[in-house]
C-alpha positions in Angstrom: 6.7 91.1 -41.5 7.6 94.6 -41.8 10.7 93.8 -44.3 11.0 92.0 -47.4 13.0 88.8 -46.9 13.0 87.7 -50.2 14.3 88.7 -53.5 12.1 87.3 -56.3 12.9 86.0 -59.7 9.8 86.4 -61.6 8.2 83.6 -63.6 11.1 81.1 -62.0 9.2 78.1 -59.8 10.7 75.7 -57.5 9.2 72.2 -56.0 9.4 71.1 -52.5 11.5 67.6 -52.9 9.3 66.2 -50.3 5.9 66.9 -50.8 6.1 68.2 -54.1 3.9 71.4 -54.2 4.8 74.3 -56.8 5.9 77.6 -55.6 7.6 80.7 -56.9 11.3 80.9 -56.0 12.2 83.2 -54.4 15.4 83.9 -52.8 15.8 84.8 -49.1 18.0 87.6 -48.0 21.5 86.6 -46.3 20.3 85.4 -42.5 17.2 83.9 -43.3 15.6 80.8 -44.5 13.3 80.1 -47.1 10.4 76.8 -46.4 8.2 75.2 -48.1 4.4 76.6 -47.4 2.8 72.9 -47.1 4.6 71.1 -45.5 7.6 73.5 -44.0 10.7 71.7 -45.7 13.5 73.9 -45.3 14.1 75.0 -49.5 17.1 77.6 -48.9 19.1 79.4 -46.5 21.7 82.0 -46.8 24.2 82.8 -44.4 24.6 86.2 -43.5 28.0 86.3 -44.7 28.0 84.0 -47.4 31.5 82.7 -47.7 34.0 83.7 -45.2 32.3 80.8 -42.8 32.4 78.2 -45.1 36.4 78.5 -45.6 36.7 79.2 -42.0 35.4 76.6 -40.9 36.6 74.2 -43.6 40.0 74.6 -42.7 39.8 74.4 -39.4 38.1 71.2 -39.7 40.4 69.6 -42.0 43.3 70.7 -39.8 41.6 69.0 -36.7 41.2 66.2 -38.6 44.9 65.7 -39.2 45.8 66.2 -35.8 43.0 63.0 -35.1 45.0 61.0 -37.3 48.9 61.8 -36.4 49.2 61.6 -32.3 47.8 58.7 -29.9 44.3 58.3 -29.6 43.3 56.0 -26.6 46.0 54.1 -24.0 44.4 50.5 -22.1 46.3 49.2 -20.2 46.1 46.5 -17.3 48.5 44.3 -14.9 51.3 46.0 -16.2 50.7 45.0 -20.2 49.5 48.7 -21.8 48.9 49.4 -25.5 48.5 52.6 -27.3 46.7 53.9 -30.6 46.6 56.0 -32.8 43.0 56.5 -34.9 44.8 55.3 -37.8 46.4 52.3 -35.9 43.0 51.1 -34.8 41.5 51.1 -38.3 44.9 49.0 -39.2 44.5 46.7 -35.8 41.1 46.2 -37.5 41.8 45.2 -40.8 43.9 42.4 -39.3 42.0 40.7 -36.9 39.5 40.2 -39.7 37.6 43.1 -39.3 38.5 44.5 -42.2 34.2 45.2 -43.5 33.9 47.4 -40.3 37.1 49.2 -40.4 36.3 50.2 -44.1 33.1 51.6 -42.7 34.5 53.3 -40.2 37.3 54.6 -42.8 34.7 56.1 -44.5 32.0 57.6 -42.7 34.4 59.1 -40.5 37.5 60.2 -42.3 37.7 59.9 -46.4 33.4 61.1 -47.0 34.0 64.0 -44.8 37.1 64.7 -46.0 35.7 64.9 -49.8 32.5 66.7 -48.6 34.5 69.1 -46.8 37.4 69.6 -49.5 34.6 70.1 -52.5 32.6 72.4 -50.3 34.8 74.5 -49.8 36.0 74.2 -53.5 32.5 74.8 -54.7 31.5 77.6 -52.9 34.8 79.3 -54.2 33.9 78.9 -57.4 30.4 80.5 -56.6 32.1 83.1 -55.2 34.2 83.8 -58.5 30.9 83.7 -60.7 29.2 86.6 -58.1 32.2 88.7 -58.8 31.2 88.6 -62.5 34.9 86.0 -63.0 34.2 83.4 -65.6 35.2 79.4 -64.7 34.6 76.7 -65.8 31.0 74.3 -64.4 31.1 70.9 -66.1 33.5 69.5 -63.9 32.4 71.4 -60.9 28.3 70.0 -62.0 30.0 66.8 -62.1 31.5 66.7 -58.7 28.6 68.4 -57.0 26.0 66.0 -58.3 28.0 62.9 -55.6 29.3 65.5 -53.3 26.5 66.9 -51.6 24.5 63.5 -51.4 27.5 62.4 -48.5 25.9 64.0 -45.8 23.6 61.7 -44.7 26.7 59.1 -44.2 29.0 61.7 -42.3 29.1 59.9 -38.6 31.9 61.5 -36.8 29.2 62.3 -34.2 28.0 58.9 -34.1 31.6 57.7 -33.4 32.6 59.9 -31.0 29.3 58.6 -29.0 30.7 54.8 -29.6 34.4 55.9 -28.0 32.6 57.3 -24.8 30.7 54.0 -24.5 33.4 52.0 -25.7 35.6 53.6 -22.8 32.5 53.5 -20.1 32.8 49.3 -20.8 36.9 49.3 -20.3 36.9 51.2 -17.4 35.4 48.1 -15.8 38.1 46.1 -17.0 41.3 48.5 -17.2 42.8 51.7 -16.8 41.8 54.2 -19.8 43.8 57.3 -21.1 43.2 60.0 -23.8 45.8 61.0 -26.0 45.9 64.3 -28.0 44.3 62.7 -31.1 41.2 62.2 -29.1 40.7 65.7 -28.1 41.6 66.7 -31.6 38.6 64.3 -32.9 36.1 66.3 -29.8 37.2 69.5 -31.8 36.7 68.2 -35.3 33.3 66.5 -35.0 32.0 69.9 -33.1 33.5 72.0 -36.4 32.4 68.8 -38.5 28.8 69.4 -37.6 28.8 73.1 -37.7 30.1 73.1 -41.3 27.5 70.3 -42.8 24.8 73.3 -40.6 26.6 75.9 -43.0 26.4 74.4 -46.2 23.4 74.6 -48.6 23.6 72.9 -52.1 20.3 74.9 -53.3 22.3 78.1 -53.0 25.3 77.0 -54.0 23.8 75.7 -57.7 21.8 79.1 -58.0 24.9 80.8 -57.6 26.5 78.7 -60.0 24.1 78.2 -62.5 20.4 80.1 -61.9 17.5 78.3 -62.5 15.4 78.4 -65.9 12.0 79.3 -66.3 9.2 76.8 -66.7 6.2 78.0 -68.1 4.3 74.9 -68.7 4.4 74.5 -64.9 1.7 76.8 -62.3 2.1 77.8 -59.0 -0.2 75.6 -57.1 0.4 72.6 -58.9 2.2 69.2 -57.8 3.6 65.5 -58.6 0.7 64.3 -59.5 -0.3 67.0 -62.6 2.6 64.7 -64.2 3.0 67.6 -66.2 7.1 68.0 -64.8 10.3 66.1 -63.2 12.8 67.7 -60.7 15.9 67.4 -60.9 16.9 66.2 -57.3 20.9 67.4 -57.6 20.0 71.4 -58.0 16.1 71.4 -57.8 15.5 72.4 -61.6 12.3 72.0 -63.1 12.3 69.9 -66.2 9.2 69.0 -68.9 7.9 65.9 -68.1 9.7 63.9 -70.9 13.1 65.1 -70.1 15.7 62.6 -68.9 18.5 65.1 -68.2 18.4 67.8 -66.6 18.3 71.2 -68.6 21.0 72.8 -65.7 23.3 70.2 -64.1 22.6 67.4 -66.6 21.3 64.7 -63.7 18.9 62.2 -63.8 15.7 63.6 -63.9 13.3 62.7 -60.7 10.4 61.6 -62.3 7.3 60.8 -60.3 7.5 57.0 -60.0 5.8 55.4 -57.0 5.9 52.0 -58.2 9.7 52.0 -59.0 10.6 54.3 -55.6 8.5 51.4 -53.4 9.8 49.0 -54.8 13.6 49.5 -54.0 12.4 51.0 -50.5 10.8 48.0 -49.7 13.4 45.8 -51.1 16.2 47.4 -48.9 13.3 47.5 -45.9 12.9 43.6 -46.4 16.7 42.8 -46.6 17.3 44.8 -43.6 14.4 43.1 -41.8 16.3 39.2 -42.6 19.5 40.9 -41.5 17.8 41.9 -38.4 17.5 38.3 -36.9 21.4 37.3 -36.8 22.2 40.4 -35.9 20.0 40.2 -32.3 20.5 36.1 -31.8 24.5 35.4 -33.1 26.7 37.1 -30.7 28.3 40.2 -31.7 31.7 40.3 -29.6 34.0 37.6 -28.2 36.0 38.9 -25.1 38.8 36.8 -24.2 39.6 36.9 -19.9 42.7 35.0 -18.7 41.8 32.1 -21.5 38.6 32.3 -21.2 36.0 33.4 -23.7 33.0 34.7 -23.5 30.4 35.4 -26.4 27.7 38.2 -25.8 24.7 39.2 -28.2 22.9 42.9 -28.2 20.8 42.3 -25.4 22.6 40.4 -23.0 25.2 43.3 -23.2 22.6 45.5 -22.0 21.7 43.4 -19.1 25.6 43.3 -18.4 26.0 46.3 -18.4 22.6 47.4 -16.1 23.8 44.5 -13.5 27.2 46.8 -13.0 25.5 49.6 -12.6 26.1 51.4 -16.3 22.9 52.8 -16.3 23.7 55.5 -18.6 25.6 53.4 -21.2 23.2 50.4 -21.0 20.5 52.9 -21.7 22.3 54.7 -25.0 22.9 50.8 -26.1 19.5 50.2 -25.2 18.3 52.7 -27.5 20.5 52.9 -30.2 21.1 49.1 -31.0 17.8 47.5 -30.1 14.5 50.8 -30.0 15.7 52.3 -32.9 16.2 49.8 -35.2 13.3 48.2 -34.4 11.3 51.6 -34.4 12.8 52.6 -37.7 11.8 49.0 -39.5 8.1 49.4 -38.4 7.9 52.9 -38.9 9.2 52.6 -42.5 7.1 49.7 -43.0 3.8 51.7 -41.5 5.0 54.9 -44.0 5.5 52.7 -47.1 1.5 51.1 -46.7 0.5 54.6 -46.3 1.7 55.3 -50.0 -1.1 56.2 -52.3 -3.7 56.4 -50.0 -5.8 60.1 -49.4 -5.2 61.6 -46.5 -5.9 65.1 -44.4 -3.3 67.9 -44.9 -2.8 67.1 -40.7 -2.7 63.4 -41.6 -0.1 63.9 -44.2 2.3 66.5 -41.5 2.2 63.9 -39.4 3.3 61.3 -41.9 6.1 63.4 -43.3 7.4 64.3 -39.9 7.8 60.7 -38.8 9.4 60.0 -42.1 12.0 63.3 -40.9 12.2 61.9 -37.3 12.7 58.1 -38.5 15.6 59.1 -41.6 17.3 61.5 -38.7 17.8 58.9 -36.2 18.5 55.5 -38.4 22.3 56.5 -38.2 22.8 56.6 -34.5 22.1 52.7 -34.6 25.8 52.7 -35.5 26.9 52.8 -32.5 27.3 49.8 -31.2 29.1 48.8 -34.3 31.5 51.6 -33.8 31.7 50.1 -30.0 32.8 46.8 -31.2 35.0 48.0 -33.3 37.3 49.9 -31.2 37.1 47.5 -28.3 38.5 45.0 -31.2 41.2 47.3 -31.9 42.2 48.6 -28.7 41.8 45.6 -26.5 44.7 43.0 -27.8 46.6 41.6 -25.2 47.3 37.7 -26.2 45.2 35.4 -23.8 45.2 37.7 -21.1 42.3 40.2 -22.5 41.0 40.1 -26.2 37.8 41.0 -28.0 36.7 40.3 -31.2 34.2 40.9 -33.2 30.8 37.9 -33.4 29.0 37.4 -37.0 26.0 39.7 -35.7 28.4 43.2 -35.9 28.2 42.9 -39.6 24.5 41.8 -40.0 23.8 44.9 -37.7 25.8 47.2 -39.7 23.8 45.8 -42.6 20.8 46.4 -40.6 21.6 50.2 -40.3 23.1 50.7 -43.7 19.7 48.8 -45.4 17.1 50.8 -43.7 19.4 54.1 -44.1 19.3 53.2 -48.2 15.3 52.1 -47.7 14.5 55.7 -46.6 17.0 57.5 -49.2 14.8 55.5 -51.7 11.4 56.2 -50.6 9.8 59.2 -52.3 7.9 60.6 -49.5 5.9 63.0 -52.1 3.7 59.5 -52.0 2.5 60.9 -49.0 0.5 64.3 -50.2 -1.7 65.2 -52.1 -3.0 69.1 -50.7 -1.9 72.4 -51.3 -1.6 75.3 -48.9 0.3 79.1 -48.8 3.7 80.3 -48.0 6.3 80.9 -45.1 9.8 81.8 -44.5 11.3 82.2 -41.2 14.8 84.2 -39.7 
């Protein structure tokens, strides 16, 4: 490249949370992205206008989120008996026809972790902005609040529900006449805005704004994990000695290189999951409720429903989502965690790490289904004429996607490496 991209801080290093390897740190410039050189893990980025989006977009979202929450959502209605509701409504329709697990799920994922992610976001990176313009503030509570903050993101699923309220409205349409209110429109808005914002934020820059990493000089470029010669911090990426238990710049836990105690919890969560996995296919998962008649229906017989009426689309995306991935994600976790501690090729090792990206990306779209039960449970309440409500397998299947999400969060994929190689960056 015929520009520097980078701005270097001499004698500072940095390690790749995933694989591990050592490297200078270097800072890119504003539009560009800094990645690790082995294993291409994306270290930093910096917006080209640093701040303005982040507050932007921020309030924007927020506002759309109120306007999810205040107006009707969804209308069903059939032989004259309608009902209406609101977002909020639903979650409350929820909590009383026992469904109250789910509904606190839903609760949080989609409204009060966003909310917080969003609201401290935008709180943190004006404080960063103070500290560039040379403004003095105060850090330990902001250290405090950034060390939860920033690890929401893998449970935001305003994306995944908005998939569940198309496919719980493909399955009513069947049944009954379906209307949008405002509130749904608003929630379109604010998971586009939601998703653009999480794209926006980077918690690397953020802390070097903040608080710039130290120097480590019984550290090399070059080196990994296994010299056991260092921990990382894996709230703001410091490098600590090897015998530090808090970190020397946001006072975490230290990340120490433990592959006994990191397999162990992943396959604990992996083996948990894999017993909820059996209710959750074989008990049914919904009870719908026709003229006085009820009807049970697992996963899989859903599916078939569905395909017989000609829902190809929506059988398909249930398909998927409730019965591939979950299975996919159990036996690829389970292939990934016997793959610990074994040599392997640099390729070898890519491949590893990117099905361990691919498999940790998709494990939350399994939700969907369980955000399809929930608001046909909700929504769909008129006495004996039409009901549903939830079957024992919609909570072992949440548990099933919640398990294998933790399983992943705690395996320590720097297991998987074990060479070096040079470095990249790209716009």
């Amino acid at each position: 490249m015929s520009q520097n991209i980078y701005s270097r801080h001499d004698g500072v290093l940095q390690a790749c949370e995933e694989c591990g390897l050592v490297t200078p740190y270097t800072e890119p410039q504003p539009g560009y992205r800094a990645h690790c050189p082995r294993c291409q893990h994306g270290l930093q980025s910096v917006l080209a206008t640093p701040f303005q989006p982040i507050w932007a977009y921020g309030a924007a979202t927020l506002i759309m989120l109120g306007l999810s929450l205040g107006f009707p959502f969804l209308s069903f209605s059939v032989q004259g008996l309608s009902q209406k509701a609101s977002l909020w409504s639903a979650l409350i329709s929820m909590h009383y026809a026992s469904n109250s697990l789910l509904a606190l799920v839903i609760l949080l994922c989609v409204v009060i972790l966003p909310l917080m992610y969003i609201s401290f976001s935008m709180l943190i990176y004006r404080q960063a902005y103070l500290v560039q313009q040379g403004k003095t503030i105060e850090l330990s509570w902001l250290k405090r609040a950034s060390k939860w903050v920033f690890r929401f993101e893998s449970w935001l699923m305003a994306d995944v529900f908005l998939v569940g309220i198309l496919v719980a409205m493909v399955k009513i349409l069947s049944l009954a006449e379906v209307g949008f209110g405002p509130s749904f429109w608003a929630f379109c808005i604010y998971t586009l805005l939601l998703v653009k914002f999480v794209s926006l934020v980077d918690s690397s820059w953020v802390w070097e704004k903040l608080t710039p990493r130290v120097a480590t000089p019984y550290v090399r470029v070059g080196e990994s994990h296994l010299q056991q010669n260092h921990g990382v911090c894996p709230i703001c990426g410091q490098l600590n000695a090897i015998d530090a238990t808090e970190c020397s710049r946001c006072a975490g836990a230290v990340h120490k290189y433990l592959p006994a105690n990191s397999m162990q919890a992943a396959w604990a969560f992996l083996l948990a999951a894999t017993v909820f996995y059996i209710p959750a296919n074989f008990y049914p998962i919904m009870y719908t409720t026709s003229v006085g008649q009820t009807e049970a229906s697992t996963i899989i017989s859903g599916v078939v429903l569905l395909w017989h009426l000609g829902s190809y689309p929506v059988a398909s995306i249930i398909f998927f989502a409730s019965i591939v991935i979950p299975t996919a994600k159990i036996a690829s976790l389970a292939y990934l965690f016997r793959q610990a501690g074994k040599a392997h090729s640099s390729d070898q090792a890519i491949k590893n790490q990117q099905l361990y990206r691919v498999t940790e990306f998709i494990g939350r779209w399994s939700m969907i289904d369980i955000f399809v039960v929930a608001l046909l449970t909700a929504l769909v309440q008129l006495d004996e004429l039409m009901a549903i409500k939830p079957g024992p397998a919609a909570l072992s299947f949440a548990m099933v996607v919640i398990l294998t999400m933790l399983s992943a969060i705690a395996f320590d994929s720097r297991v998987l490496w074990r060479q070096s190689s040079t470095t990249n960056c790209e716009k």
